[in-house]
N, C-alpha and C positions, 0 to 999 in steps of 0.2 A: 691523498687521492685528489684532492684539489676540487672535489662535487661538491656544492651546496653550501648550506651557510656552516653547517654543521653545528648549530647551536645547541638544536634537540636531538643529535640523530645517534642512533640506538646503536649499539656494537656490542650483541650481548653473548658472549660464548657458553656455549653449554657443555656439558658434558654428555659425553656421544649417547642415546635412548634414553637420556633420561624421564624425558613425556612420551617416548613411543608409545604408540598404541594409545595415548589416551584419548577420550572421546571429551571433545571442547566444549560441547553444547550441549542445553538443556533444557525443554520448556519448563517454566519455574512459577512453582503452584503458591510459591506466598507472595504476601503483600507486601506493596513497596516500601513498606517499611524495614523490608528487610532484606534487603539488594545490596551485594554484593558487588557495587561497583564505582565506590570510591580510588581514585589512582593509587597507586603503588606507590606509597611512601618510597621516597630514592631512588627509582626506578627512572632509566631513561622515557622521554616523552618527545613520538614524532607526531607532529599535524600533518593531516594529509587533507588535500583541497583534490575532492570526487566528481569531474563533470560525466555524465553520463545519461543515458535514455531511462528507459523501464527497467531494463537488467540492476540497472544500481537503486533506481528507487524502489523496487517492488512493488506488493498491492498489500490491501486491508488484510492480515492474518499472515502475512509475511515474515520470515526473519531475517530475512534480506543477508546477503554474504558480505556487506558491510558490518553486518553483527557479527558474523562468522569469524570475519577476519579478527575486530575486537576483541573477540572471544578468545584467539590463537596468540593472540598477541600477549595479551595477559598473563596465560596460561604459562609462556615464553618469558614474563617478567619484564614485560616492555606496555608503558600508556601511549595506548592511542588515541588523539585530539584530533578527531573529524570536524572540519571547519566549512562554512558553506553558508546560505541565506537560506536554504528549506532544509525542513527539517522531517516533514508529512513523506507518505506515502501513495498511490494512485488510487481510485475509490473501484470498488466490485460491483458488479450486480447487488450481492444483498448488504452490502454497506454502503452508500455513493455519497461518500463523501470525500472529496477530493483534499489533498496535501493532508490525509487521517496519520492522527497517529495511534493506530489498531498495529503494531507492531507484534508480534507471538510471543517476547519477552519486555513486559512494562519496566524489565529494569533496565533495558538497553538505553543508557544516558548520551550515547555521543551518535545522534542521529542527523549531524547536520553533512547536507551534502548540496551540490548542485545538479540534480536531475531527474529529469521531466520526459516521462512517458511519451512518446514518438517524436521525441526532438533531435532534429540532422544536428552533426558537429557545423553544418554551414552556419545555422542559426545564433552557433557563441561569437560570430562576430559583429553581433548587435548590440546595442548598448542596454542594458538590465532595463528590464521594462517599466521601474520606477523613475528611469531618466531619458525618458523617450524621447519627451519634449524639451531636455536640457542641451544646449550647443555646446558642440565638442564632446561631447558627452565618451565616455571612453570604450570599448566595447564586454560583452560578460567577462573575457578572460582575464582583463587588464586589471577590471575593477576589483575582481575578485581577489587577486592575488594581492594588488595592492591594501586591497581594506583586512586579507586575513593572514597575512607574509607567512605561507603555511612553508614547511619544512620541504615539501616533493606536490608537485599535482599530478593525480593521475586519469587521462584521457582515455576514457571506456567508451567510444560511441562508434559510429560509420555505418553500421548496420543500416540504420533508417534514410541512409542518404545513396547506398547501394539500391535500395526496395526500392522506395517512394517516390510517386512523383513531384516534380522532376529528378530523375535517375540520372544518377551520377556515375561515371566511369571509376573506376579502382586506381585509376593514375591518378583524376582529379579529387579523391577521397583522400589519397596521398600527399596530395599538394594540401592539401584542408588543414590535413596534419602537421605539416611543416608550418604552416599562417600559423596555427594555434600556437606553435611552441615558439615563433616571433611576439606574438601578443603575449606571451607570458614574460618573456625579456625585457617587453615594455615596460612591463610596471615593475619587474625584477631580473637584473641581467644575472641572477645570481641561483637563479631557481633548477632544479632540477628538474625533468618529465618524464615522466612513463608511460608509456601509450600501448593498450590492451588493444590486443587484434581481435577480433569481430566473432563472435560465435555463429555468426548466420549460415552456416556449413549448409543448409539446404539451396543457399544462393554460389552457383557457381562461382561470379564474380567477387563473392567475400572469399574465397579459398586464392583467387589471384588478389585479390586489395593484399593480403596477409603475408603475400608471398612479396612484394613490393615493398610494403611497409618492411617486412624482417632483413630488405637487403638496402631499404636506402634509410630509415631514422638512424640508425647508430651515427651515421656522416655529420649527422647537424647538431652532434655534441660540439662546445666549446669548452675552454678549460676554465671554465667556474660554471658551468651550469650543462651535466650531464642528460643525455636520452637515451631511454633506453625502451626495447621493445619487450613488451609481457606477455608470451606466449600460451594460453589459457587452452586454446585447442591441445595440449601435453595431456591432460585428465577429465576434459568437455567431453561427453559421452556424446552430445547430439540430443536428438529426439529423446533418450531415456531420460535425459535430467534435466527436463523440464516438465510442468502440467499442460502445456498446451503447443507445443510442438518447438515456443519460443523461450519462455519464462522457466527460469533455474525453480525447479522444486526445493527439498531440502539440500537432498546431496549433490544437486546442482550447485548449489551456496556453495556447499564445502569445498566443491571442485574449484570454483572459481575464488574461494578466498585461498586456498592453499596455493594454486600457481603465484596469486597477485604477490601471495606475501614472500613467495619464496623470491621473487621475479623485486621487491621491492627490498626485500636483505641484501641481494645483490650487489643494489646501489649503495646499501650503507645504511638503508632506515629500518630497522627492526633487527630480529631473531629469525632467523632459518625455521620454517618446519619441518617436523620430521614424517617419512613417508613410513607405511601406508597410510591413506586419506582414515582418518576416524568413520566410520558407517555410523547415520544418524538417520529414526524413521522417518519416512514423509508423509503428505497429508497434513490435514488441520490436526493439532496437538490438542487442544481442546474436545472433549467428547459431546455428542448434542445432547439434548434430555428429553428422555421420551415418554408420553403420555397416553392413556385409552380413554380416548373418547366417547364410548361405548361399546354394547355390541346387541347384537342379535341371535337366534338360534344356530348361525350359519355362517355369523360374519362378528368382526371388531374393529372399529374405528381410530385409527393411531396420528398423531399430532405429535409434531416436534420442533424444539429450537435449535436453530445450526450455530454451530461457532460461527465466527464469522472468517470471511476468505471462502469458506463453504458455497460452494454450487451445486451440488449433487448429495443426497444419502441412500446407499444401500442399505434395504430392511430383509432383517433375517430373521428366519422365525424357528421353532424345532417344535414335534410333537411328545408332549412331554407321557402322554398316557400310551404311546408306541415304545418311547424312547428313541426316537430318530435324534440322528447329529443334525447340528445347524445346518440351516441352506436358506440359499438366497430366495428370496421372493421375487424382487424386481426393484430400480434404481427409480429414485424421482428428483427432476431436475426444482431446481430453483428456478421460479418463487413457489412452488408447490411445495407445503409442509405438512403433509399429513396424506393418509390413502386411506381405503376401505379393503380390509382383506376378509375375502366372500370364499362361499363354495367350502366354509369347516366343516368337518365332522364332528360328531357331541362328545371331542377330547378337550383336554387342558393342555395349553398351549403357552408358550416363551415368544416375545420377539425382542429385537434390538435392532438400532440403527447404527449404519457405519458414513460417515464425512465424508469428502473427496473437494480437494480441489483441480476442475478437471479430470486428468488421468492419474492424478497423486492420487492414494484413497489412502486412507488411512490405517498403517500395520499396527492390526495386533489394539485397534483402540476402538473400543463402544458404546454407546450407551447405556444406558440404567436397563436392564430387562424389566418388563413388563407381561405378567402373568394373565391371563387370559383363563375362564372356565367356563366351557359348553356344555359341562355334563348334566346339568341340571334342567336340560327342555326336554326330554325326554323322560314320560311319563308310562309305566308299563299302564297296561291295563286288565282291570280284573275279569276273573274269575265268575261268572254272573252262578249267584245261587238258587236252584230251582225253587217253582214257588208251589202252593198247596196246591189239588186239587179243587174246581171250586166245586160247590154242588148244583146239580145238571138244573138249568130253568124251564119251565114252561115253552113250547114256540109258538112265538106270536102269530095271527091270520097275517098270513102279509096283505098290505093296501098296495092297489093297482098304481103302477109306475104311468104318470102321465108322459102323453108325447110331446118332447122337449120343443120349445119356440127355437126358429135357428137365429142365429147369432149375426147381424150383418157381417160383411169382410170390412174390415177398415179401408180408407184411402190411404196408401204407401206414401210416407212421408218425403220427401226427395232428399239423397246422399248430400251434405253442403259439397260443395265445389273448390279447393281449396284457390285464396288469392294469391298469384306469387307476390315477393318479396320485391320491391322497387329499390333499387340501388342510391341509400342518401349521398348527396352532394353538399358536405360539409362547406360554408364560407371559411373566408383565411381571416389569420389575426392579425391585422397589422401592427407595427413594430412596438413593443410594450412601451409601457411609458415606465418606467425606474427613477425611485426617489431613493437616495443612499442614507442611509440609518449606522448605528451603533453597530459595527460588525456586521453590519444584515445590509440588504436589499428590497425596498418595496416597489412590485411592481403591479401596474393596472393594466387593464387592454378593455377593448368593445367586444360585447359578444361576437363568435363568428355562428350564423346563419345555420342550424340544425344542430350545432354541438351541445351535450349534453355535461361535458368534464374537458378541462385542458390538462395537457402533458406540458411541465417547465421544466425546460433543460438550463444548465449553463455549467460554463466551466473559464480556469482562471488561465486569461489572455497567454499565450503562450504552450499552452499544454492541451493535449489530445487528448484527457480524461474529463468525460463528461457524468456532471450529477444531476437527478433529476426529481421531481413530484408531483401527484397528480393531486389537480382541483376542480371543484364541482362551480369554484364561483369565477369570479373574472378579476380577481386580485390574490395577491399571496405574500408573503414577505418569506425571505429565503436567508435563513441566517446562519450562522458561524462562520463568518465569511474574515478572509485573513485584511485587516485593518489599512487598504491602503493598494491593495493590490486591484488590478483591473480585471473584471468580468466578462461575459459576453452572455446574454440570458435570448432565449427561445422559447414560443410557443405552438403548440399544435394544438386542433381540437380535437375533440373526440366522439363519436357516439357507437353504443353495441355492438362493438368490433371494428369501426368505420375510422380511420387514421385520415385526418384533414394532412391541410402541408403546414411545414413550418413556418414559423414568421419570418421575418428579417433580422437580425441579432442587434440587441439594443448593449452597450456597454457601457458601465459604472464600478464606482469603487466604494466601498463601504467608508465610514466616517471609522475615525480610533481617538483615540485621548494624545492630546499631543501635550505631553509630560511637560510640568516646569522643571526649572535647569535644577540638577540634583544640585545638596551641597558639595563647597569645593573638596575634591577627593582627598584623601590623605595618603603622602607618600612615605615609606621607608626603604632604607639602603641595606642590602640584602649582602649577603659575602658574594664574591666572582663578579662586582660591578653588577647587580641586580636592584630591579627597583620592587618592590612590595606597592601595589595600588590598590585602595579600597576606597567605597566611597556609600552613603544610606541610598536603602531602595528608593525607588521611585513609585509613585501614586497606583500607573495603570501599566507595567512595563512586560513586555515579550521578551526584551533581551534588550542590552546595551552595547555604545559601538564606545570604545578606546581610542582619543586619540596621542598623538605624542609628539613633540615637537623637539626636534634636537637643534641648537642655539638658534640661529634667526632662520631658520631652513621653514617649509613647508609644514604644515600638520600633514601626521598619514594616520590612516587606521589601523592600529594594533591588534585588535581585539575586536572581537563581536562574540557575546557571553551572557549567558542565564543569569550566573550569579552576580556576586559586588568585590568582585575582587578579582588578582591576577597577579602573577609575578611575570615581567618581563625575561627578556634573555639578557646577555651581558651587552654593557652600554657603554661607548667610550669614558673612557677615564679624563678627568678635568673639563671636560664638556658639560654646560648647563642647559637640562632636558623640563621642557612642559608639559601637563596632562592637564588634557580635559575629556568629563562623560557625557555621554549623550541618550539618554532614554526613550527607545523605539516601541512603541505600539506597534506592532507586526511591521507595515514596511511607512508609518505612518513615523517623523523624525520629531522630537521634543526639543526643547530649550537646550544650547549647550551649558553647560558648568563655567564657573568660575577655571582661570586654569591654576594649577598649582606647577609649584618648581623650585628645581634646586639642581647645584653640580656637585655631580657623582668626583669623588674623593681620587 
């Protein structure tokens, strides 16, 4: 075929239904000690390098159809190595915590991608925001490819550069795309691309971007490094398969991991799957737990904890001394976790809550019921028993009834007068002052003039998801912050409903452990010209970057990985190849190693 390096790339034949029908996915109730998701001993292995917006990242309670796909893939007998610098997902209303890894299955190991929640495909021809201030510095696409030589990149974005301002034309979205797949030739003329057409179907102009893109990328294949277009609109329902008109619910995912992968067999990287799409519930998989608060002759007080991704719970209740079927009571959004259900009658009564995120609710999954008894305020009352006869008395002379004194009239007290309410005029905060700590951020400010609490926002340089907290004092430190990456932090004040303005955005980067240089790695010679690298942890490490030098050439980076080890791909024959590791504290770099070396036989 003459695409790609074809190092890792998958060619896996099956036998025709043999997983038809199966169902891939599954939220998974034990502990990670018992995850299923070590590679496939001898099993073909493609990396795939994911730029994309929200659709690829997700949000907190997600299981993103980069899981999906992993999941099909597997299933298929093919490892999939998702490669990428994040690895998080975008923060919720009731988790805000940005780049989380609140994923819906904790054994999903290959979370690494590149994308960030309203991010234009214009914006990857910027240089990674760790090299902002470095000259010449290379742009996201270039770097990436270079530092992770993944097997296929696939380009999932446009949407946000159709919407947003500045609005982009669907010819110039097109042209975006063609720059992108120049910038991947940069750092490898050898790569292949795959470029997912837009699900924004409510955007006119994504249904022409789509129709452009499907007749002009096929053109800008060469013969070492294919493109090709992934048509996702084939089984994207639209509106149904998302929770908020944009974002993939469950069978959202599936939709879009089953065209991706069929659309990425294609080219030669993985297992075909087999139609029809698996049916998997949507909603938070997690059920909340619900609690009684109390109650009253008439009423019961209910409190609950939501999974998280959760925005909403429907509470249902049934009368159990009727025997009526369940029925809805009424929905309550987040942050509200708990209601007062008034107006009982003196029955015994069931409730339960149901999850949602947004329009997802959750099928078929509920809470703990919780029994409820009013029959006990209700007291008959007796029977009164007649009493004796008494025996008849004497009657008294009555004494003459004097003539009553009158009673002055009082003075009428005057009704008060109610004051209205005078509208507070919150002062502003000006720009905090940010001192960068261990992971965290400490930041201070001056009181603003009437506020009684401040709102702290921020979010990490580059991305549209914002976390926040509120304080009562005028300092906070804001922590688990990724070691190295840049902030932007915000305050507002606040008093009894009263929302001052925001401040100015103050931005810092948290401090990380910058590793000393591990020991020199150790090499082994593997069959098929392969190297075996391993090397001991390091003190405080997020991950490690690989690098490798073949004879007097360039170091590049091979690898960036959790563990201490890796086996390359195959490496010329009589050539003598260098490794050296390097231990990252989130994007914070450590000592490099000693290098070690030797030529391959």
């Amino acid at each position: 075929m003459g695409y790609g390096s074809g190092v890792r790339r998958a060619l896996v034949l099956l036998a025709a239904g043999a997983l038809a029908g199966a169902v891939l996915v599954a939220a998974r109730a034990g502990k990670a000690d018992v995850c299923d998701n070590a590679p496939l001993p001898g099993a073909p292995t493609v990396r795939v390098l994911v730029f994309g917006d929200s659709l690829t990242a997700g949000s907190a309670g997600d299981y993103t159809w980069r899981y999906r796909y992993w999941q099909q893939q597997r299933a298929l007998g093919v490892n999939v190595e998702f490669v990428g610098p994040i690895q998080g997902m975008m923060a919720t209303a009731d988790y805000p915590v940005d780049d989380n890894q609140a994923y819906a299955d904790p054994c999903f190991n290959q979370r690494s991608h590149w994308a960030i929640g309203g991010k234009k495909l214009s914006a990857t021809f910027n240089p990674p925001w760790w090299l902002t201030t470095t000259p010449d510095a290379p742009t996201e696409i270039a770097w990436a490819v270079g530092a992770y030589q993944p097997d296929v990149v696939v380009e999932f974005m446009g949407g946000n550069d159709l919407t947003k301002n500045p609005v982009s034309t669907p010819q110039q979205v097109v042209d975006l795309a063609q720059k992108f797949v120049g910038e991947v030739r940069k750092a490898n003329p050898a790569t292949p691309v795959a470029i997912v057409t837009t699900t924004s179907n409510l955007v006119p102009a994504a249904v022409t971007y789509n129709q452009l893109l499907t007749a002009q990328a096929p053109s800008w294949s060469t013969p070492t490094s294919q493109v090709s277009v992934i048509d996702v609109m084939r089984d994207w329902q639209g509106v149904p398969d998302t929770w908020d008109h944009y974002h993939p619910h469950a069978m959202g995912e599936m939709h879009l991991a089953w065209d991706i992968g069929d659309g990425l067999a294609s080219m030669g990287f993985g297992a075909h799957p087999s139609w029809p799409i698996p049916v998997v519930p949507i909603g938070p998989r997690t059920p909340p737990t619900l609690t009684l608060g109390g109650t009253t002759a008439t009423s019961a007080t209910l409190s609950w904890a939501s999974p998280i991704g959760a925005d909403r719970e429907t509470v249902w209740s049934r009368d159990l001394t009727t025997g009526g079927a369940w029925s809805v009571v009424t929905t309550v959004q987040y942050p509200t976790l708990g209601m007062t259900v008034s107006a009982l009658a003196p029955h015994r009564y069931e409730f339960r809550v149901q999850a949602a995120k947004g329009t997802a609710v959750a099928e078929n999954l509920y809470s703990n019921a919780v029994a409820v008894d009013l029959t006990g305020g209700a007291t008959p009352t007796p029977t009164p028993t007649p009493s004796p006869t008494p025996t008849p008395t004497p009657t008294p002379t009555p004494t003459p009834t004097p003539t009553p004194t009158p009673t002055p009239t009082p003075t009428p007290t005057p009704t008060p007068t109610a004051t209205p309410t005078v509208p507070i005029t919150l002062g502003r905060v000006l720009a905090p002052r940010a001192t960068s700590n261990y992971h965290a951020v400490v930041l201070s400010w001056a009181p603003a003039s009437g506020a009684t609490s401040y709102r702290v926002r921020w979010h990490r340089s580059g991305s549209t998801a914002w976390s926040s907290l509120t304080t009562t004092g005028t300092a906070t430190s804001v922590t688990r912050l990724l070691a190295g990456a840049s902030y932007g932090f915000t305050v507002t004040p606040l008093r009894a409903g009263s929302t001052g303005t925001a401040s100015p955005q103050t931005l810092a980067a948290p401090h990380g452990t910058v590793n000393p240089a591990v020991p020199r790695p150790r090499l082994v010679v593997l069959s098929r010209h392969r190297l075996r690298i391993t090397w001991a942890a390091a003190v405080d490490p997020t991950r490690y970057q690989v690098l490798l030098r073949r004879g007097a050439g360039p170091w590049r980076t091979v690898r960036w990985t959790t563990g201490t080890g890796m086996v390359t791909g195959p490496l010329t024959p009589r050539v003598r190849y260098q490794v050296r590791v390097r231990a990252w504290d989130s994007y914070v770099p450590g000592l490099l190693s000693a290098y070690a070396g030797l030529r391959m036989r």
